[in-house]
Phi, psi and omega in degrees: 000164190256139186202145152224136215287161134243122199270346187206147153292117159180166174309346170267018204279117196247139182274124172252163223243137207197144183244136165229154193268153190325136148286127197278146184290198204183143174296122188113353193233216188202137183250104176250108187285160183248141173287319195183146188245194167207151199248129186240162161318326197289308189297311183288306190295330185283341178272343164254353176242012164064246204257010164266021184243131162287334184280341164323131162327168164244145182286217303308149231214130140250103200280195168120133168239333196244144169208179177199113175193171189308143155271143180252305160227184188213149212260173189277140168091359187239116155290315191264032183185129165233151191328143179108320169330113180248118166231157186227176182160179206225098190203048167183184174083019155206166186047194111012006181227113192283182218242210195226020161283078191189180164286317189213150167224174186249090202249161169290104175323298196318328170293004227228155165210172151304120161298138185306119186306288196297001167258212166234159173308344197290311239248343160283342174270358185268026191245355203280307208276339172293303216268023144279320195278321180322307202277320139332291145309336181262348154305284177292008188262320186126000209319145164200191196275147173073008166286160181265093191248142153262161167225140116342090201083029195308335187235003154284172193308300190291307187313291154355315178275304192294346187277309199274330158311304159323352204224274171331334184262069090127010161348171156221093201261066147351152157205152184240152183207181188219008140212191196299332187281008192249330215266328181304290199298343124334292186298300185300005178240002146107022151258155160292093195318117173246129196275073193284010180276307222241340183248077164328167191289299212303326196282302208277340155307317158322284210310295216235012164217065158004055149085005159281352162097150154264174204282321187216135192244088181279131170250123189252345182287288194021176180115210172340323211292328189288335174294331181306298197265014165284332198274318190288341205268144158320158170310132212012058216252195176209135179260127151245161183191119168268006163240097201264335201326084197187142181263100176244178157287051250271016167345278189301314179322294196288339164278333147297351200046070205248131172306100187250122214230108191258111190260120173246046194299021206249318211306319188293309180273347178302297201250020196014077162219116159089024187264035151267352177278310198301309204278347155306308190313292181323321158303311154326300183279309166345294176307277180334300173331297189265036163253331174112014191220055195168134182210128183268149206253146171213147181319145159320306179301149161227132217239144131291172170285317158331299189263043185292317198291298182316336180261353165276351167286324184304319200275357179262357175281355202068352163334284232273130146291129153097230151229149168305110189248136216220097165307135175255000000 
């Protein structure tokens, strides 16, 4: 089958077009051809810092983590899924497990779910590892009907899913974004745009909690990002983030008393642990979908598998609306 390897690490690091062979299922997995990938931050960091990252592949590596494609065959012990079958999912492109810049993968069922009847393949592969980590997160924070949610990032891969989850589940939702094209696509997606270019945290904490601050602050930003939102959550409030790498102060947290919920969605294929939770989500978020109460944003550009190294530059220029979706 046709895939493409990257033979070295580094910021110049180029994918070449390569023929390796089909992969045979295993019990327990799916030989799935794939329709369409998605390029997330993870994938650009692993193709440029390698082996500082522990979860790299060893080369030459195929990366690619999220797909939506076909079943082809089905593996011993798996039940819930048969040849024909269009599924999507987030299962490969680390650690021991190649990745889905290929023709075909050999997926872990349990990662796997039926694609949602109302998308295209394009537009289901471009949700599993964002709209898991959404759901997850805004799950352990506590999400229920009438919370008061900031979301961080309303119009990056990951924010986008989490503001309109919040909102199916009975949210009263914020989002921060830093220009008009962002602050649009918030509003059109049915949260409230906050300009954090132009607006302090004390002014939009006034403005949409008369100063109490909100009950849950998904941070998609994070990193520095996080005093912002120790600052933005209520009085026993919940913080969620998928970026903690960082030496901060956990001071205001702690007179708040505040919940810090560090989302790490990698962890079920890194450690085969619980990875029957990813493919219950996915299902889950499926259902949601085709209910009207979720929709994925995807980038303008349109990428082949050939030009896969171009859509990962495209999602590292800071450029791309939506997520980078890569056709096969």
């Amino acid at each position: 089958m046709k895939a493409m390897l990257l033979n070295s690490y580094g910021p110049d690091a180029t994918f070449e077009a390569a023929d390796v062979p089909k992969p045979d299922v295993k019990p327990g997995h799916l030989l799935v051809k794939i329709a369409a990938s998605s390029v997330n931050t993870v994938d650009t960091m692993i193709r440029t810092m390698g082996k500082e990252l522990p979860l790299s592949p060893d080369t030459p590596a195929i990366l690619g983590m999220d797909f939506a494609g076909t079943v082809e065959a089905v593996g011993e012990d798996v039940s819930n899924f048969s040849v024909g079958d269009e599924v999507y999912g987030c299962a490969g492109g680390l650690g021991d497990l190649p990745g889905t810049l290929a023709e075909y993968i050999a997926a872990d069922a349990k990662l796997v779910a039926k694609k949602p009847a109302n998308l295209t393949m394009r537009e289901a592969a471009a949700l599993p590892l964002v709209a898991i980590t959404a759901y997850e997160g805004l799950q352990r924070a506590g999400i229920t009907k009438g919370r008061k949610v900031l979301v961080h990032g309303g119009s990056g891969g990951v924010g986008h899913i989490a503001l309109q989850l919040a909102k199916h589940w009975g949210a009263e939702v914020c989002s921060t974004g830093g220009g008009e094209k962002q602050l649009d696509l918030i509003s059109q997606l049915g949260a409230t745009p906050v300009n954090y270019k132009t607006e302090s945290v004390a002014d939009y904490v006034a403005k949409h909690t008369a100063g109490a601050g909100f009950d849950i602050v998904f941070d998609s930003v994070g990193a520095a990002n996080l005093t912002n939102s120790f600052e933005a959550a209520a009085l026993n409030g919940h913080v969620a983030t998928t970026v903690s790498m960082v030496e901060l102060d956990l001071t205001p947290a702690h007179f708040k008393g505040l919940s810090l919920h560090v989302v790490f969605m990698l962890i079920p294929m890194i450690h085969n642990h619980q990875r029957e939770q990813h493919g219950r989500i996915l299902t889950d978020l499926a259902r949601i979908i085709e209910a009207g109460g979720l929709i994925p944003v995807l980038d303008e550009t349109n990428f082949t598998l050939d030009h896969a190294g171009d859509a990962h530059a495209r999602l590292e220029s800071g450029k791309a609306m939506g997520k980078v979706v890569i056709q096969h």
